[in-house]
C-alpha positions as protocol buffer text, in pm:
chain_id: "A"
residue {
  index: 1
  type: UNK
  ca { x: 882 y: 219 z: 1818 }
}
residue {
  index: 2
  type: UNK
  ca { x: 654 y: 355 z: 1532 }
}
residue {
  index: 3
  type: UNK
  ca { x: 824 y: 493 z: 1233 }
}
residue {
  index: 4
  type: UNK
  ca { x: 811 y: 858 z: 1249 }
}
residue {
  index: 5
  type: UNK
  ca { x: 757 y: 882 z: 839 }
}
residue {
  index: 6
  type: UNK
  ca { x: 494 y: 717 z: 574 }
}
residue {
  index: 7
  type: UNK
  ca { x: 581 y: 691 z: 234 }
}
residue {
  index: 8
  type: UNK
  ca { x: 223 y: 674 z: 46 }
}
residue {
  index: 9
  type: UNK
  ca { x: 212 y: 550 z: -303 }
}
residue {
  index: 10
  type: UNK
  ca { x: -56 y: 812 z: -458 }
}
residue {
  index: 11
  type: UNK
  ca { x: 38 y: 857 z: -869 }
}
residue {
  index: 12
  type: UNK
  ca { x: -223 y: 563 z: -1059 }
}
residue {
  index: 13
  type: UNK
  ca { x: -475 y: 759 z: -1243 }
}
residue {
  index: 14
  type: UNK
  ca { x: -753 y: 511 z: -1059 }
}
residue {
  index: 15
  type: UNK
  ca { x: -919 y: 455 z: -1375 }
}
residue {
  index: 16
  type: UNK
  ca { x: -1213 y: 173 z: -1217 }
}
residue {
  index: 17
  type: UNK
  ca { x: -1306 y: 496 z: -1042 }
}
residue {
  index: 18
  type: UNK
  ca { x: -1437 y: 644 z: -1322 }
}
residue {
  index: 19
  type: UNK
  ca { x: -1617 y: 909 z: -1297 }
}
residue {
  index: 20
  type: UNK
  ca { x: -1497 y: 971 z: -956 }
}
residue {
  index: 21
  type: UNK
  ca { x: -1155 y: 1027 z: -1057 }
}
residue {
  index: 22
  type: UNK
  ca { x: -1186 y: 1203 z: -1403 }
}
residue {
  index: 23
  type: UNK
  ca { x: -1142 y: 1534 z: -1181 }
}
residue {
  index: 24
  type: UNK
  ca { x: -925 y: 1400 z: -884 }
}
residue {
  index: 25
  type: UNK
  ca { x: -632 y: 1151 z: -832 }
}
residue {
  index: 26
  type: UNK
  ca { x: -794 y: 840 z: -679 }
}
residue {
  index: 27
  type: UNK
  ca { x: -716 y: 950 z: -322 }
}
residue {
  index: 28
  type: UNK
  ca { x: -880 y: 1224 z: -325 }
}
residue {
  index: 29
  type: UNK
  ca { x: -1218 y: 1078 z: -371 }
}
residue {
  index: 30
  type: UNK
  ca { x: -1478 y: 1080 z: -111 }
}
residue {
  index: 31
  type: UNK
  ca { x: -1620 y: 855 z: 108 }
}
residue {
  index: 32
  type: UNK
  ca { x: -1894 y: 1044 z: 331 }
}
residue {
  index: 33
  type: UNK
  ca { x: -1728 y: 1375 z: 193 }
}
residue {
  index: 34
  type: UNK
  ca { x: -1393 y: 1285 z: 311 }
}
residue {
  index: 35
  type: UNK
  ca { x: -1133 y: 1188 z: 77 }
}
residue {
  index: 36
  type: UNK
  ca { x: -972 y: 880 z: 125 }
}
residue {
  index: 37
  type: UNK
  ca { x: -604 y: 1019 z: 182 }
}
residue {
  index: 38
  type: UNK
  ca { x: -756 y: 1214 z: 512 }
}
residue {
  index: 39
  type: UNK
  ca { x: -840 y: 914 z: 680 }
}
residue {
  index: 40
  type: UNK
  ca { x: -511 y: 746 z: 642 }
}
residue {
  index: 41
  type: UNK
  ca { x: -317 y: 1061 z: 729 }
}
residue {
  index: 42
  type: UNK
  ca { x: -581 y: 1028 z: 1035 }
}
residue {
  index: 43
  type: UNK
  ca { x: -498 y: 646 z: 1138 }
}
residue {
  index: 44
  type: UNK
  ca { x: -85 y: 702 z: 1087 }
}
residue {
  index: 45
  type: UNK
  ca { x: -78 y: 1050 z: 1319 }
}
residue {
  index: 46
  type: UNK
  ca { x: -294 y: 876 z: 1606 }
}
residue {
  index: 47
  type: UNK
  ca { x: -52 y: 613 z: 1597 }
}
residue {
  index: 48
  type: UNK
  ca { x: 222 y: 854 z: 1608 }
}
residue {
  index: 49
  type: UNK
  ca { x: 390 y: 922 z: 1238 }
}
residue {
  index: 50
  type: UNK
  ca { x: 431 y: 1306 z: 1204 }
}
residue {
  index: 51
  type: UNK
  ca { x: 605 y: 1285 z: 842 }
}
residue {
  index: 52
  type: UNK
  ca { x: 407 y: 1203 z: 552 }
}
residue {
  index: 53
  type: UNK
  ca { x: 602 y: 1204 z: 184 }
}
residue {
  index: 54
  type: UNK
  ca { x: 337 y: 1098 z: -69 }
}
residue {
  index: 55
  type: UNK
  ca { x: 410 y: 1012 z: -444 }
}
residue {
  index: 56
  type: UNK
  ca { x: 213 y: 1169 z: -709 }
}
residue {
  index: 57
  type: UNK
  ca { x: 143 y: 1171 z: -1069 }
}
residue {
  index: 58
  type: UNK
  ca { x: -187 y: 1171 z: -1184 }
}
residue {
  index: 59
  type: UNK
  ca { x: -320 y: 1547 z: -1178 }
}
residue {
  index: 60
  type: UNK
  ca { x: -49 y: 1545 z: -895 }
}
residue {
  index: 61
  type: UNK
  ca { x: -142 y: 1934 z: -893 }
}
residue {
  index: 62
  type: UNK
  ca { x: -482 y: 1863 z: -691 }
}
residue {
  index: 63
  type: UNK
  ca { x: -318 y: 1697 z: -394 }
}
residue {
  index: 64
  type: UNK
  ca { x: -96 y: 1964 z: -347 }
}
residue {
  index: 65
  type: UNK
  ca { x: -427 y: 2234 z: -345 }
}
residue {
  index: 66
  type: UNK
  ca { x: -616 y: 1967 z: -99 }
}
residue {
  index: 67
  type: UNK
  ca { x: -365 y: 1961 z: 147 }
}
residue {
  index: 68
  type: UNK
  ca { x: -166 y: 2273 z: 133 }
}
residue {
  index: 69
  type: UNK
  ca { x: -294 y: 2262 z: 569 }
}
residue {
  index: 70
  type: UNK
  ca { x: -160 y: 1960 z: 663 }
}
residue {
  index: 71
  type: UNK
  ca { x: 140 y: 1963 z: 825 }
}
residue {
  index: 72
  type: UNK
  ca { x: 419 y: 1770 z: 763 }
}
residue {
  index: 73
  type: UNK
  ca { x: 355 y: 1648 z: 427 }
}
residue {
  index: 74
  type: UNK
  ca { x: 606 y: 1669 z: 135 }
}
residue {
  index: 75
  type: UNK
  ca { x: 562 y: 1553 z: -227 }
}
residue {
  index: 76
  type: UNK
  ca { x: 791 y: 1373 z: -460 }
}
residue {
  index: 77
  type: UNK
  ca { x: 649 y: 1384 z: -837 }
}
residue {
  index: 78
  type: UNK
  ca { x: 641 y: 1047 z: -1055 }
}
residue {
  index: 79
  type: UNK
  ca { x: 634 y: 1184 z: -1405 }
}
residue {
  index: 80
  type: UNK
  ca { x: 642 y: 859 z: -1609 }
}
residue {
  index: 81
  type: UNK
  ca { x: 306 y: 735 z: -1362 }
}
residue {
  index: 82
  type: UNK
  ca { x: 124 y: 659 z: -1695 }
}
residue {
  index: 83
  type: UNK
  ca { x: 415 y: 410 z: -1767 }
}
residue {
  index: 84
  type: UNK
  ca { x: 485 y: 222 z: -1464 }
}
residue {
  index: 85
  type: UNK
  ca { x: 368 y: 84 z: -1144 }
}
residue {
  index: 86
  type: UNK
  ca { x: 367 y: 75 z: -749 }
}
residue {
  index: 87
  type: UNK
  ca { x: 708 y: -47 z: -752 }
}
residue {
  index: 88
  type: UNK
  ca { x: 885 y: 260 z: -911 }
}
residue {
  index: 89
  type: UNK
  ca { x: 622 y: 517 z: -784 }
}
residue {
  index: 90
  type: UNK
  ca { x: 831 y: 362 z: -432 }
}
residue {
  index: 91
  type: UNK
  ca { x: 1149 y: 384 z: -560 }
}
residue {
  index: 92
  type: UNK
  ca { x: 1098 y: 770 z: -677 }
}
residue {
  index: 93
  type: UNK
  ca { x: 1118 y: 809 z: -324 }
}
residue {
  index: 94
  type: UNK
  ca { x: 1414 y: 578 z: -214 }
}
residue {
  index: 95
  type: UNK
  ca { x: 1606 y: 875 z: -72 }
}
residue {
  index: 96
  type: UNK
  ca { x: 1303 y: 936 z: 199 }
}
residue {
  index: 97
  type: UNK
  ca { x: 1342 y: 582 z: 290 }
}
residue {
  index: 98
  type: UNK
  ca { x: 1675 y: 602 z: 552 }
}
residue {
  index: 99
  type: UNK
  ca { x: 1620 y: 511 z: 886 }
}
residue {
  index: 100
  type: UNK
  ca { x: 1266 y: 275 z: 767 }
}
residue {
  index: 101
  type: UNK
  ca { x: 949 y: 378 z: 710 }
}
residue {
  index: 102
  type: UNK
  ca { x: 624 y: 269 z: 690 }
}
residue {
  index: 103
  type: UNK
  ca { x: 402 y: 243 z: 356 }
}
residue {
  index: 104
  type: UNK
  ca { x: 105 y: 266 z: 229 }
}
residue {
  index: 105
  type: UNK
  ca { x: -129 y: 225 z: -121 }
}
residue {
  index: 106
  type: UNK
  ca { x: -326 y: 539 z: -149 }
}
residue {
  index: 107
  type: UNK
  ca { x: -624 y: 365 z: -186 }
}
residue {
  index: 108
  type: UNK
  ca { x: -700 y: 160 z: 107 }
}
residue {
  index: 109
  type: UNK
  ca { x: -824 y: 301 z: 510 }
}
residue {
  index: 110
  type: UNK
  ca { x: -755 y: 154 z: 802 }
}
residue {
  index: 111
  type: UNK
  ca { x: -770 y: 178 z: 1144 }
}
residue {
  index: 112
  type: UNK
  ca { x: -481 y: 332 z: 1369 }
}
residue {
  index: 113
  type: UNK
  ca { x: -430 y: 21 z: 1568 }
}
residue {
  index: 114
  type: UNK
  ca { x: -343 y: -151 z: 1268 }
}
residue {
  index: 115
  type: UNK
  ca { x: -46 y: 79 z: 1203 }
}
residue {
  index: 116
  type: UNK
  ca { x: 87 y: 41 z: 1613 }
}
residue {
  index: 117
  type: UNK
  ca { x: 96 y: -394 z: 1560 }
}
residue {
  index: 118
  type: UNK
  ca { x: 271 y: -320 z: 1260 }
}
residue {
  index: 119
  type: UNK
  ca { x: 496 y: -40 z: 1340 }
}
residue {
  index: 120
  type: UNK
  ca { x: 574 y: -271 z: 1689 }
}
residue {
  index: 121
  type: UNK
  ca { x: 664 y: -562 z: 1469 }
}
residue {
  index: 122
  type: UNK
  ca { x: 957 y: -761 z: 1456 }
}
residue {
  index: 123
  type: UNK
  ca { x: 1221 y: -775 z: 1183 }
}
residue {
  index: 124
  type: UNK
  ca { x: 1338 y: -577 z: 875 }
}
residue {
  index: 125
  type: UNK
  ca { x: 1041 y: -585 z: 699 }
}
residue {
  index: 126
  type: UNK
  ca { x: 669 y: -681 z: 826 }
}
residue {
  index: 127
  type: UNK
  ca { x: 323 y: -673 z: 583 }
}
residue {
  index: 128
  type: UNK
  ca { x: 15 y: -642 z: 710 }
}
residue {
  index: 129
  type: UNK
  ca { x: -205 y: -955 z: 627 }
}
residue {
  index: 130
  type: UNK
  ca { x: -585 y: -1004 z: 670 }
}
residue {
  index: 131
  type: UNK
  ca { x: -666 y: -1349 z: 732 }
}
residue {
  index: 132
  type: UNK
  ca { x: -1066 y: -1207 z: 720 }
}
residue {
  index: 133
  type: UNK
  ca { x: -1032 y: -1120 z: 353 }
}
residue {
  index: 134
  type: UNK
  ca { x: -1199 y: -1357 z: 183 }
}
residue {
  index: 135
  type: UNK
  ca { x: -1527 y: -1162 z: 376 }
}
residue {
  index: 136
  type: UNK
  ca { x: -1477 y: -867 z: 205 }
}
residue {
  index: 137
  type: UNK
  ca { x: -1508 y: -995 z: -149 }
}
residue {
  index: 138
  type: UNK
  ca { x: -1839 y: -1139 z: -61 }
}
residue {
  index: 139
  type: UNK
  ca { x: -2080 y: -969 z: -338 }
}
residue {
  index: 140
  type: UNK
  ca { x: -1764 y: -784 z: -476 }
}
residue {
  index: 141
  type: UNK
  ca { x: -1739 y: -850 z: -811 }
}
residue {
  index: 142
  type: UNK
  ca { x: -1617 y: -596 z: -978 }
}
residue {
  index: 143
  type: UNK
  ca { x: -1225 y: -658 z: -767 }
}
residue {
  index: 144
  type: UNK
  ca { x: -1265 y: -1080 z: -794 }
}
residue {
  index: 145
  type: UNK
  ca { x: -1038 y: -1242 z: -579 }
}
residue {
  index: 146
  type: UNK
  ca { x: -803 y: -1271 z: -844 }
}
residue {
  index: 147
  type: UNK
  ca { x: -699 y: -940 z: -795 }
}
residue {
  index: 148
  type: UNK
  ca { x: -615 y: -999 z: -395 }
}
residue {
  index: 149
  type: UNK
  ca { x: -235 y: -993 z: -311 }
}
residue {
  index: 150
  type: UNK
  ca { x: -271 y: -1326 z: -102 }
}
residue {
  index: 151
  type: UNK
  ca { x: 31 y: -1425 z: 122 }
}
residue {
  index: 152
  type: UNK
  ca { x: 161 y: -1779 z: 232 }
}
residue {
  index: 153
  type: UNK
  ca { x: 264 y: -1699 z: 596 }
}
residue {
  index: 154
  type: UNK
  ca { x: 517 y: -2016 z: 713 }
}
residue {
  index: 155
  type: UNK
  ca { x: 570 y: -2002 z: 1083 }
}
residue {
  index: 156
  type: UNK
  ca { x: 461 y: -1609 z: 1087 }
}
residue {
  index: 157
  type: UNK
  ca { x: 725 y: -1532 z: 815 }
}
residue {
  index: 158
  type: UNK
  ca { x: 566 y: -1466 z: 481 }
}
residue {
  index: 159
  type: UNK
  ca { x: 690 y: -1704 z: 197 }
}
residue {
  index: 160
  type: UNK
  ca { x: 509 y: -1549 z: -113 }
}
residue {
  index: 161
  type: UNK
  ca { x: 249 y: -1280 z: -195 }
}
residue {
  index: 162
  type: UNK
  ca { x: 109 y: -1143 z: -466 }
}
residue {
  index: 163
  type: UNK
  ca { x: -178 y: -1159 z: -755 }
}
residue {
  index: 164
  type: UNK
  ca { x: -194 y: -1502 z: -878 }
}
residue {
  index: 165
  type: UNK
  ca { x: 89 y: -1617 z: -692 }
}
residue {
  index: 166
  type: UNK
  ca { x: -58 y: -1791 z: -397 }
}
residue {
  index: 167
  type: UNK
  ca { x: -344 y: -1969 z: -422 }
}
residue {
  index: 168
  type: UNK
  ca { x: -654 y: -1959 z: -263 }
}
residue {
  index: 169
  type: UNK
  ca { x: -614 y: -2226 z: -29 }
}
residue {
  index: 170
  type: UNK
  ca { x: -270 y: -2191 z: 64 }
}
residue {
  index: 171
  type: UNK
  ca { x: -351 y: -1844 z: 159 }
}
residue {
  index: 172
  type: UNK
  ca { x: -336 y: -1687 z: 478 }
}
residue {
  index: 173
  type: UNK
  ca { x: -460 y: -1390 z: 437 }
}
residue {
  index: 174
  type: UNK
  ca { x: -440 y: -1070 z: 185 }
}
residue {
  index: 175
  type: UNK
  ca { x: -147 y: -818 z: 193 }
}
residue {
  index: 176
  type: UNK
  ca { x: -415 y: -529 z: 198 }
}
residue {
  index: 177
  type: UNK
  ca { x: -91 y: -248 z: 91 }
}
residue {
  index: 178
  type: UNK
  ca { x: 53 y: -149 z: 434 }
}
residue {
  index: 179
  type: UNK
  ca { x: 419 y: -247 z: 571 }
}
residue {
  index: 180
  type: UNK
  ca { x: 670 y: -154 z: 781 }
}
residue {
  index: 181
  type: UNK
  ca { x: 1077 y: -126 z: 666 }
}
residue {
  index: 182
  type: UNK
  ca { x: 1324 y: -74 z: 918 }
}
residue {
  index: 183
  type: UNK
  ca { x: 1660 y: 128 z: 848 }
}
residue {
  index: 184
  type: UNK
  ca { x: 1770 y: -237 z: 722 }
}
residue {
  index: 185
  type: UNK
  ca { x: 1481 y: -319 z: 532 }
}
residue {
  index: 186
  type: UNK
  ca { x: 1441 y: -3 z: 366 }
}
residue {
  index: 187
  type: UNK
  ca { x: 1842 y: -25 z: 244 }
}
residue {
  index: 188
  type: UNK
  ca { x: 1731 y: -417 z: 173 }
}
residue {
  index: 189
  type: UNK
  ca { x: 1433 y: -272 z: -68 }
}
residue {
  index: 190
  type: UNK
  ca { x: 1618 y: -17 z: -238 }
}
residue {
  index: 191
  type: UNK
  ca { x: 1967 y: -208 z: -314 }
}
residue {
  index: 192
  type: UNK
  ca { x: 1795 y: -497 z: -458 }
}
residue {
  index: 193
  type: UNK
  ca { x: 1577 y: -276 z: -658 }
}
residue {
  index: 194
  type: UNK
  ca { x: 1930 y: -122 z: -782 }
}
residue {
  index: 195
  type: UNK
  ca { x: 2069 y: -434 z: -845 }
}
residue {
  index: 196
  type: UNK
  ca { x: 1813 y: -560 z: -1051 }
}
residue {
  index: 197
  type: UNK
  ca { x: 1739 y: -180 z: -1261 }
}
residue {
  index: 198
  type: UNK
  ca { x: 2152 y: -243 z: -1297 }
}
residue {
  index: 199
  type: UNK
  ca { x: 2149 y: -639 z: -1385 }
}
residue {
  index: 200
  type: UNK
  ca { x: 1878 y: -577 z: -1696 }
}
residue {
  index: 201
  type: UNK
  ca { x: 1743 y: -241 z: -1724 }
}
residue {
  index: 202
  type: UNK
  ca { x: 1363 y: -153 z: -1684 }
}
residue {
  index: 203
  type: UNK
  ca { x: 1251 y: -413 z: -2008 }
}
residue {
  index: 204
  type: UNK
  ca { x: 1394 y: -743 z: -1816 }
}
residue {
  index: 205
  type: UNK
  ca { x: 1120 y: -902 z: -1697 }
}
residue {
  index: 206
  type: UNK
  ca { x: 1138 y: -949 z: -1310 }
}
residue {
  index: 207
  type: UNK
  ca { x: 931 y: -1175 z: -1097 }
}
residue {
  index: 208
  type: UNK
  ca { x: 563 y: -1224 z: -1218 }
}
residue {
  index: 209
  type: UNK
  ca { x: 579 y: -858 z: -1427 }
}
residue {
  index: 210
  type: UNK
  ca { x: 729 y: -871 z: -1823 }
}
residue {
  index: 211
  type: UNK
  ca { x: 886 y: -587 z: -1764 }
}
residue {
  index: 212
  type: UNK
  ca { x: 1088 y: -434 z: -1449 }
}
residue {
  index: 213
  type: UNK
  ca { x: 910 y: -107 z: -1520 }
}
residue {
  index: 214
  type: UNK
  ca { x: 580 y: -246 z: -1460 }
}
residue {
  index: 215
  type: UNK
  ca { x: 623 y: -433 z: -1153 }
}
residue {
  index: 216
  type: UNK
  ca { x: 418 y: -448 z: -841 }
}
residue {
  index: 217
  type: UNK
  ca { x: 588 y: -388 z: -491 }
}
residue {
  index: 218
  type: UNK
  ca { x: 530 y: -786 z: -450 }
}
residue {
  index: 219
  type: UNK
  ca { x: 790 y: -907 z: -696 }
}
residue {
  index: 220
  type: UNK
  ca { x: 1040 y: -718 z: -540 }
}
residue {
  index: 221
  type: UNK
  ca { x: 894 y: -851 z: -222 }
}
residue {
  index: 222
  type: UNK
  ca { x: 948 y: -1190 z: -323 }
}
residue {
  index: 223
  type: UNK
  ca { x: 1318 y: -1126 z: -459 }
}
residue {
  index: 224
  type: UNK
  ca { x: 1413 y: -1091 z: -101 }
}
residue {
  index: 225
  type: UNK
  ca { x: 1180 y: -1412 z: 10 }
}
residue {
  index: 226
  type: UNK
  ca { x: 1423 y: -1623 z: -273 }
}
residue {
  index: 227
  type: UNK
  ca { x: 1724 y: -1431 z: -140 }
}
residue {
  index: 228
  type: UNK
  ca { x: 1650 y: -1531 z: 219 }
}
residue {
  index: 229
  type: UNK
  ca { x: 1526 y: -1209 z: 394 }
}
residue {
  index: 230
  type: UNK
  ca { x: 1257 y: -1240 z: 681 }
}
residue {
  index: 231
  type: UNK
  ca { x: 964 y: -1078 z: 600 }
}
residue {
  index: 232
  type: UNK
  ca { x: 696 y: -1089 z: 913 }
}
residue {
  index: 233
  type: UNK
  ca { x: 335 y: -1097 z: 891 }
}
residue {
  index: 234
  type: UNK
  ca { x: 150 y: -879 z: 1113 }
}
residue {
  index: 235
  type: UNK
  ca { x: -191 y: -1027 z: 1131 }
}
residue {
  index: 236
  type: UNK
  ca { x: -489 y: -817 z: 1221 }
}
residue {
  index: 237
  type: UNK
  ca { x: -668 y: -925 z: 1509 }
}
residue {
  index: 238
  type: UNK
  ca { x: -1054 y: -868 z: 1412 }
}
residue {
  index: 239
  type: UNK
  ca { x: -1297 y: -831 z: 1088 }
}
residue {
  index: 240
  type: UNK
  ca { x: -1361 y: -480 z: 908 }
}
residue {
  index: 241
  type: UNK
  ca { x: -1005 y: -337 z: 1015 }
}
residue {
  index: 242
  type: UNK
  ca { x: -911 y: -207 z: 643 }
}
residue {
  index: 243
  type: UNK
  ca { x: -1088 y: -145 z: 320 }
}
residue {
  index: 244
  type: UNK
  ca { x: -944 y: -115 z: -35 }
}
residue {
  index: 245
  type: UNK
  ca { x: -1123 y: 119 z: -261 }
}
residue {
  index: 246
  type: UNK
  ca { x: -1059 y: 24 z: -571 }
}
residue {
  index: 247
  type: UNK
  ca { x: -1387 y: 28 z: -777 }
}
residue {
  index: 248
  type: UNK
  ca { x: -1700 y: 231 z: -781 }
}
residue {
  index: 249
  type: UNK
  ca { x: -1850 y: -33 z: -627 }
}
residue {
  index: 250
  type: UNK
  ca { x: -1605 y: -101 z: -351 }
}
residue {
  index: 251
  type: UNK
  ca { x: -1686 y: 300 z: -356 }
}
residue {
  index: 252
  type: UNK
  ca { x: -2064 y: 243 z: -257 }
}
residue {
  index: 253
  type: UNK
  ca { x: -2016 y: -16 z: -20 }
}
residue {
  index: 254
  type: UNK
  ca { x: -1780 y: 189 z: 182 }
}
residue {
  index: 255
  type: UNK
  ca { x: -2023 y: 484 z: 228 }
}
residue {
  index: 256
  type: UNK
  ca { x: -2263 y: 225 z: 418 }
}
residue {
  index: 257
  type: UNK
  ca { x: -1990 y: 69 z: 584 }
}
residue {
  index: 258
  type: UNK
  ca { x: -1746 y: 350 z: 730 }
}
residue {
  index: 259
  type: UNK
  ca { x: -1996 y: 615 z: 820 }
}
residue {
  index: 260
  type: UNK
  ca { x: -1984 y: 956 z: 870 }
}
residue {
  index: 261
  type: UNK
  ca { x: -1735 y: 975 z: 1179 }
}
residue {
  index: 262
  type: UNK
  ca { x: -1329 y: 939 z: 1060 }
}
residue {
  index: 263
  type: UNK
  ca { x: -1135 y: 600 z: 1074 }
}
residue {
  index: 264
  type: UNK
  ca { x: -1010 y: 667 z: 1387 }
}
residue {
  index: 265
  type: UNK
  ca { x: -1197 y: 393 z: 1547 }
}
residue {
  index: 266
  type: UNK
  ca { x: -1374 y: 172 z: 1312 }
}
residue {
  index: 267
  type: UNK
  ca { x: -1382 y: 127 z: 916 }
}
């Protein structure tokens, strides 16, 4: 059964969008005069999520004037965005997580049927993994693989993911930003996140990150891989089902690519 809410991570000022995003937060900018945001709010309500609650920051202001029409969508404000990461933009809204959820980066499109396998998966917590990544950084050298979230997937459980934390050849795929919690995953994320915030304050370091503030979704990802939790890999089934837009050239190359039409069938 899908999820009937997406929490998406929106508050990074997007600064390799430059000068895209000296007006706009980095979901807001257009591909094919669309903004990026639309065509995820498109893929999750074809694949049945009516409740969107989307973390902001960065000229936070804007998203609320873009989509003052679209229903069902609720903000929650990150004030300190210029001082942390993905990981506490998330946990800004841990009291929207009961029941599970699904989640998103702000940045990335994909198609609707990648949202059903991974709203239909198994377990507390599923990621999305492309095992077709390594096509998409073909010519893209501006984002170098480097910067991928690869995941080790062990007997369709993922074992580790992150930047620089698998390598290349171990890999089977990227995380490309898009999971599901159930109502125990989502109380799995935000106790251990508590725990940790509790255990050393936002200056411990914690996983691959110096500093607890600064961490990425991954390293809390990979607290609950040590601590034994099954996280599931939902695989996508074909090429060209996502794209992250991260730089102004990942910018250009998804005008050509994704067309005029919406995501609602292809990206």
């Amino acid at each position: 059964m899908t999820p009937s809410k997406a929490i998406i991570v929106a508050a990074g000022m997007g600064r390799r969008l430059s000068p895209y995003t000296d007006d706009r937060p980095k979901c807001l900018v257009e591909i094919n005069q669309r903004p990026i945001l639309r065509y995820q709010l498109d893929a999750y309500r074809r694949a049945g999520v009516e409740e969107f609650v989307i973390v902001r920051g960065y000229l936070g202001d804007r998203l609320a004037d873009a989509l003052a029409a679209e229903p069902g969508v609720r903000f929650i404000d990150n004030p300190d965005f210029q001082r942390n990461n993905i990981l506490l933009s998330l946990m800004y809204a841990a009291e929207a997580m009961d029941g599970g959820f699904l989640f998103s980066y702000a940045d990335i499109v994909f198609r609707p049927q990648v949202v059903a396998a991974v709203a239909a998966a198994r377990g507390p917590l599923s990621l999305v993994v492309d095992p077709y990544w390594t096509d998409a950084y073909q010519g893209r050298s501006e984002h170098p693989v480097s910067e991928a979230e690869l995941a080790r997937v062990e007997g369709g459980r993922v074992t580790a993911v992150g930047k620089r934390v698998v390598p290349q050849e171990e890999a089977r795929g990227e995380f490309i930003g898009l999971l599901r919690a159930d109502a125990e995953g989502a109380e799995r994320l935000r106790a251990t996140y508590q725990r940790r915030l509790a255990e050393g304050g936002l200056d411990a370091p914690y996983g691959r990150a110096p500093r607890l503030q600064v961490a990425y979704l991954s390293d809390l990802l990979n607290d609950l891989i040590g601590q034994g939790v099954p996280i599931h890999a939902t695989e996508i089934t074909e090429p060209n089902a996502w794209r992250e837009i991260d730089t102004v050239q990942d910018l250009e190359r998804a005008h050509a690519e994704i067309g005029r039409a919406s995501c609602r069938d292809r990206v």
